[in-house]
C-alpha distance (Angstrom), angle and dihedral (degrees) to the residues before:
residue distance angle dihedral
X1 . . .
X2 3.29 . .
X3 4.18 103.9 .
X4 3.59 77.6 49.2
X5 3.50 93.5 62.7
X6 3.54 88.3 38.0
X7 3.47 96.5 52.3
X8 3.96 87.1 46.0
X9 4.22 90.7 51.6
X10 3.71 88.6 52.9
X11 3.35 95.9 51.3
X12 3.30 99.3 42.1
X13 4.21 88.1 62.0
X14 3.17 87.5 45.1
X15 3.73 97.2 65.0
X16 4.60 87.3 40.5
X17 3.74 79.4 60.8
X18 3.49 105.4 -102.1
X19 3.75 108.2 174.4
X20 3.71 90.9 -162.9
X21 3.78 93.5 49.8
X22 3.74 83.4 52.4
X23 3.73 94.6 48.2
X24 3.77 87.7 52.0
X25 3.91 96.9 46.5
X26 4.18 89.9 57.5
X27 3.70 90.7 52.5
X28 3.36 97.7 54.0
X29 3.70 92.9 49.5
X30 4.10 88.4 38.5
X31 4.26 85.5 51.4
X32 3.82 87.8 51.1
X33 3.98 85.6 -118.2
X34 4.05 106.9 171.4
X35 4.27 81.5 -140.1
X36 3.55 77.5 63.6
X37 3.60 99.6 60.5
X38 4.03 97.7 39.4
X39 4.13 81.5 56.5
X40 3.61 86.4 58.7
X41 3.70 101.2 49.9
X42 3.80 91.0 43.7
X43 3.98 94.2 54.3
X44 3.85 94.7 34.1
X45 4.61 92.7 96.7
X46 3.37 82.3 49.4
X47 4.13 87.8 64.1
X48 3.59 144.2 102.2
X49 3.42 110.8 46.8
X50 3.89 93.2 107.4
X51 3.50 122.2 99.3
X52 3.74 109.2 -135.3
X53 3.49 127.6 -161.0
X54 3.92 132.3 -172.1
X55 3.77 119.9 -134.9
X56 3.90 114.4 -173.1
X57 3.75 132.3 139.0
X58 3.91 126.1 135.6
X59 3.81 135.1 -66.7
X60 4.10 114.4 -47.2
X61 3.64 107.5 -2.3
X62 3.26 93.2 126.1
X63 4.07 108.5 -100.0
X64 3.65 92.0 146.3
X65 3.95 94.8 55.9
X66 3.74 77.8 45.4
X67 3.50 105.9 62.5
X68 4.07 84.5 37.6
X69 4.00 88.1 64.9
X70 4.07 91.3 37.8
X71 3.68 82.3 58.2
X72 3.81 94.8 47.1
X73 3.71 90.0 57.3
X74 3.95 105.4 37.5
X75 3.43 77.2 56.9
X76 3.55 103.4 67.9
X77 3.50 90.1 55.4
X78 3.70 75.1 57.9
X79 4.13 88.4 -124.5
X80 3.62 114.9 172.8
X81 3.69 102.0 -120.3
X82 4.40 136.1 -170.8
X83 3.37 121.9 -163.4
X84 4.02 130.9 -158.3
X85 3.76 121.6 -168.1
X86 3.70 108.0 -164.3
X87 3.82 101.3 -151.8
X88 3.88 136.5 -167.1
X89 3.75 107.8 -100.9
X90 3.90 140.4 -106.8
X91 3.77 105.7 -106.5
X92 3.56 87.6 -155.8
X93 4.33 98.7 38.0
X94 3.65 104.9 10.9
X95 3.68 89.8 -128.4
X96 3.32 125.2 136.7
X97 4.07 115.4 -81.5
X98 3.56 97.1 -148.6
X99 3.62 121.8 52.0
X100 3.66 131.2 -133.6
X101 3.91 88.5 -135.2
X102 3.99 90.3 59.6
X103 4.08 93.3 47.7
X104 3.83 120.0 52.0
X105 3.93 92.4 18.6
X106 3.09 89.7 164.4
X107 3.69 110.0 59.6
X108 4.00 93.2 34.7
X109 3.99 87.9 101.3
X110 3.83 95.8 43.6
X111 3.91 107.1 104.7
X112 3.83 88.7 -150.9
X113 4.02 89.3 64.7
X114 3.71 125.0 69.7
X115 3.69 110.5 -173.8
X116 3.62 130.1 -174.7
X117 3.53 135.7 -178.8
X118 4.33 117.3 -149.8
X119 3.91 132.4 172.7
X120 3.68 125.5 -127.4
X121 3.82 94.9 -127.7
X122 3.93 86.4 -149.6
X123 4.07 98.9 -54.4
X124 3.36 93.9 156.8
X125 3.70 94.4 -149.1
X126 4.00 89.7 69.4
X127 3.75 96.0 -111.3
X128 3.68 122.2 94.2
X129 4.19 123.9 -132.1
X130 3.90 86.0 -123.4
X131 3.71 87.9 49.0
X132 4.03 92.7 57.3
X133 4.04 88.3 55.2
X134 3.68 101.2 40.1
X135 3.86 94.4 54.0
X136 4.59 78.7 52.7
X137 3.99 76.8 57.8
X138 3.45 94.1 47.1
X139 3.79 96.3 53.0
X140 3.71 91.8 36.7
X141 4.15 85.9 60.1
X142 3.90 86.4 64.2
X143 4.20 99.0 -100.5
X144 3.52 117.7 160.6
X145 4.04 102.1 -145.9
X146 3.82 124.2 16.6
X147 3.59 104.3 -163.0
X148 3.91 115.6 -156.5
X149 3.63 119.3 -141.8
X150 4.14 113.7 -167.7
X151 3.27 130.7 -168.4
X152 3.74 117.9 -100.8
X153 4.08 105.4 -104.4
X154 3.52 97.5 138.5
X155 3.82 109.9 -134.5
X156 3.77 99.9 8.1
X157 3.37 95.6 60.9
X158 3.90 89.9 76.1
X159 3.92 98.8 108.5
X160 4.28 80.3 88.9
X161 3.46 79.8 85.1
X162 3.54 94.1 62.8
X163 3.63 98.8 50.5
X164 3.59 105.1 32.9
X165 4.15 126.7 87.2
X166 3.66 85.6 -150.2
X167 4.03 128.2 9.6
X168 4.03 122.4 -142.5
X169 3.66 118.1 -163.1
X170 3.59 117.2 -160.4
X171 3.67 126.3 -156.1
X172 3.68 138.5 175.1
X173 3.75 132.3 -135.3
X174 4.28 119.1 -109.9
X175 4.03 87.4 15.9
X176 3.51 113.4 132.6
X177 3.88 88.2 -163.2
X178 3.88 87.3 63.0
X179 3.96 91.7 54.3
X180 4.02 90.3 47.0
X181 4.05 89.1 50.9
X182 3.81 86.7 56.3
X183 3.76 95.1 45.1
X184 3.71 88.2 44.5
X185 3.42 96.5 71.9
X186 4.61 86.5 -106.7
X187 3.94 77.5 121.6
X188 4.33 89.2 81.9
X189 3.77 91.8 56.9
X190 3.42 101.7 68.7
X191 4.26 141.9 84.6
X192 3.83 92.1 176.2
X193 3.86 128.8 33.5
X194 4.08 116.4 -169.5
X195 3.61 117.8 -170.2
X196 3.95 94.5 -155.7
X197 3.94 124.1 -172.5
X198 3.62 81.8 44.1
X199 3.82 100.8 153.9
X200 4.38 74.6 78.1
X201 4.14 105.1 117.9
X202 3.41 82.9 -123.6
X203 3.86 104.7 59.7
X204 3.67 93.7 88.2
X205 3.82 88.2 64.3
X206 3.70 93.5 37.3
X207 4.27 86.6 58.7
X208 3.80 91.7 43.1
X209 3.95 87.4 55.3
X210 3.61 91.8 41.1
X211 3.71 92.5 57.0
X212 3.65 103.3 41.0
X213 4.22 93.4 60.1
X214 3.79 77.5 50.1
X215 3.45 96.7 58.2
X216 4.12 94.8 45.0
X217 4.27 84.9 54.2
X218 3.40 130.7 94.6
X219 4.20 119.1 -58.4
X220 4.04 97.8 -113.2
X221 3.60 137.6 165.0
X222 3.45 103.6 -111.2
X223 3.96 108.4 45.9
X224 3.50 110.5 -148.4
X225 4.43 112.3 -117.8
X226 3.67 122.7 -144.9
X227 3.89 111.0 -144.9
X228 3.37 124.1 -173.9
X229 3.72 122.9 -135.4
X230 3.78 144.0 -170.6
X231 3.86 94.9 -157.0
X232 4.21 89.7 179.3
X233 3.61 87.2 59.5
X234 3.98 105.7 29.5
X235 3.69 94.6 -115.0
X236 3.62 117.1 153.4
X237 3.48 94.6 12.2
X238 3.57 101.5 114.3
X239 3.75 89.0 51.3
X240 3.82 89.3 44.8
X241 3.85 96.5 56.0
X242 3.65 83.8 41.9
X243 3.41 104.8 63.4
X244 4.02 89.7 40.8
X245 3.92 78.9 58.0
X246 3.68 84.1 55.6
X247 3.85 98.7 51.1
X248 4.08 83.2 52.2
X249 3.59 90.9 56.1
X250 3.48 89.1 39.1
X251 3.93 100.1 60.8
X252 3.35 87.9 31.3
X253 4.17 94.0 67.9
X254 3.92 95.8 32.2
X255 3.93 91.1 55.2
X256 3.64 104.2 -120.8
X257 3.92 101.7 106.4
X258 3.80 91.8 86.7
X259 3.94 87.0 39.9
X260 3.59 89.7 57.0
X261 3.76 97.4 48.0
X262 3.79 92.4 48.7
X263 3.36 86.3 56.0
X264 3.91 103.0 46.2
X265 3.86 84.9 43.8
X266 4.20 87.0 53.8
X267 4.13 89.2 42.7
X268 4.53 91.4 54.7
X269 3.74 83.8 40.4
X270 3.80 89.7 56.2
X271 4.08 89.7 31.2
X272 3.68 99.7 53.2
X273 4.00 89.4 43.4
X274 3.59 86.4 52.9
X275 3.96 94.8 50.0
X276 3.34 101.3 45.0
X277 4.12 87.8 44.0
X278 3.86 88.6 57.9
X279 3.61 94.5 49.7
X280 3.43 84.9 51.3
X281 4.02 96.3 56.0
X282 3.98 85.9 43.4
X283 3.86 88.1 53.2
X284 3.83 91.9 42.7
X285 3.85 95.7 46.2
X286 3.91 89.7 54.9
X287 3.66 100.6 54.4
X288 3.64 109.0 20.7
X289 4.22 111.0 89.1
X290 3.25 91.4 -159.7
X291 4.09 91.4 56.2
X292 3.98 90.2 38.7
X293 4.34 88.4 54.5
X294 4.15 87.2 44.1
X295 3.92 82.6 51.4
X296 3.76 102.1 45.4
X297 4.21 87.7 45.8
X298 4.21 77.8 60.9
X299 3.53 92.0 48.9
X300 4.02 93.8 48.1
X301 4.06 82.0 56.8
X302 4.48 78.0 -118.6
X303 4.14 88.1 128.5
X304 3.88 122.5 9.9
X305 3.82 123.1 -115.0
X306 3.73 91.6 -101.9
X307 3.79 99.2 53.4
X308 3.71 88.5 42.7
X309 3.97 82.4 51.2
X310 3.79 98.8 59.6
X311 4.08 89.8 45.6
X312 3.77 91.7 55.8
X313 4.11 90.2 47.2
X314 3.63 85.6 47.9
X315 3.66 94.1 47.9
X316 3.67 92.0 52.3
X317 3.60 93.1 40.8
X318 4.09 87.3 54.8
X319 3.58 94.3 41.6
């Protein structure tokens, strides 16, 4: 009775707009806590009003200082706005290397920006489980945008896509890794590209390129606009935030906003079940003998991984 009530307290501040509460609420679902997960059932009704949207792009371009100047001008529209930074993680603590007090400086004292820093914990897809339920959190606490920022991985990072309303892709000028993302096939995930830094004597070229593996993709609806930024300075910003305000309206009149969110809502349904199903094998395989023999037969080359795959699952499935 009484972690219910707890449980029930917490959320409650959570909802007033308690930035602490909120604080609290992602740890618990970052620590794994089962408190953690009860929270999240009990606010989920009380979700998807939030606008999310996906920032990802490679190494250094700059999608920190982006979200920073996103923030700046959500802001004078005096929108209440959370922020997730999906960070590489510790190989020693799985926390996240970079800290949210580092990145976004400037907003960290603005009460109208909650910003949170989380590690991947090897999802390969470059956003963590814990991630996918604290941005619920986030838009359960009454935020108006939860912006997404992934970790640059180049192609895996795609699964933005399925938990974004609209996805950004940020690339640099003169980077090689921003020419492989396009050839890559990175150039279907996104509504919005920004070409940021783009005061670089190379940014012409970079938008030239950017536009002509446009033109050779598929005939769509929407067409995907390059804008080019100077995050450092805030230029082409406005325009920026803009034309994700666009896409919003955009999705919004075709139809295929609530398609979209019933089908990033189906793809963390599926992605949590897969996490927590893997830690579960990992778990298994460390303390079960009869797991640790079927192992060691792999490692003697007796059965090959992929037989000894299909007796685990059937194990589990048995068990």
């Amino acid at each position: 009775m009484a972690e219910s009530a707890t449980t029930g307290s917490l959320a409650e501040r959570l909802v007033n707009g308690d930035k602490r509460a909120l604080a609290r609420a992602i740890s618990l679902v970052e620590n794994r806590d089962p408190e953690g997960d009860r929270l999240v059932a009990e606010l989920f009704p009380r979700t998807g009003e939030a606008r999310v949207v996906g920032l990802t792009g490679p190494p250094g371009v700059g999608k920190s200082t982006l979200i920073g100047a996103m923030c700046a001008e959500l802001r004078k529209r005096d929108r209440e706005i959370g922020v997730l930074s999906i960070d590489p993680s510790s190989p020693f603590t799985q926390g996240a290397v970079l800290g949210d007090r580092i990145r976004l400086s400037e907003h960290f004292l603005d009460p109208g920006v909650f910003i949170r820093s989380m590690a991947t914990r090897g999802s390969l897809g470059g956003l963590a489980e814990a991630a996918l339920q604290a941005a619920l959190l986030m838009d359960a606490s009454g935020k108006d945008d939860v912006l997404l920022e992934t970790v640059g991985v180049g192609q895996g990072e795609i699964d933005v896509v399925d938990h974004a309303d609209t996805v950004v892709l940020a690339l640099m000028p003169g980077s090689g890794d921003s020419i492989q993302a396009l050839k890559a096939g990175v150039m279907e995930i996104p509504d919005v590209i920004v070409v940021n830094k783009g005061e670089h004597p190379l940014a012409d070229t970079m938008i030239r390129e950017v536009k002509a593996v446009l033109a050779l993709g598929p005939d769509r609806p929407w067409k995907v606009p390059v804008v080019r930024t100077e995050a450092m300075k805030g230029e082409g910003v406005t325009e920026l935030v803009a034309t994700i305000d666009a896409h919003g309206e955009h999705i919004a009149e075709a139809g295929t906003l609530a398609e979209r969110r019933a089908r990033n809502l189906r793809a963390e349904v599926i992605g949590i079940a897969a996490a927590r199903m893997r830690r579960e094998l990992e778990e298994r395989a460390g303390s079960d003998p009869d797991w640790a023999r079927l192992l060691k037969r792999v490692t003697s080359r007796e059965i090959d991984p992929a037989t000894a795959a299909r007796e685990l699952l059937s194990k589990t499935r048995d068990a």
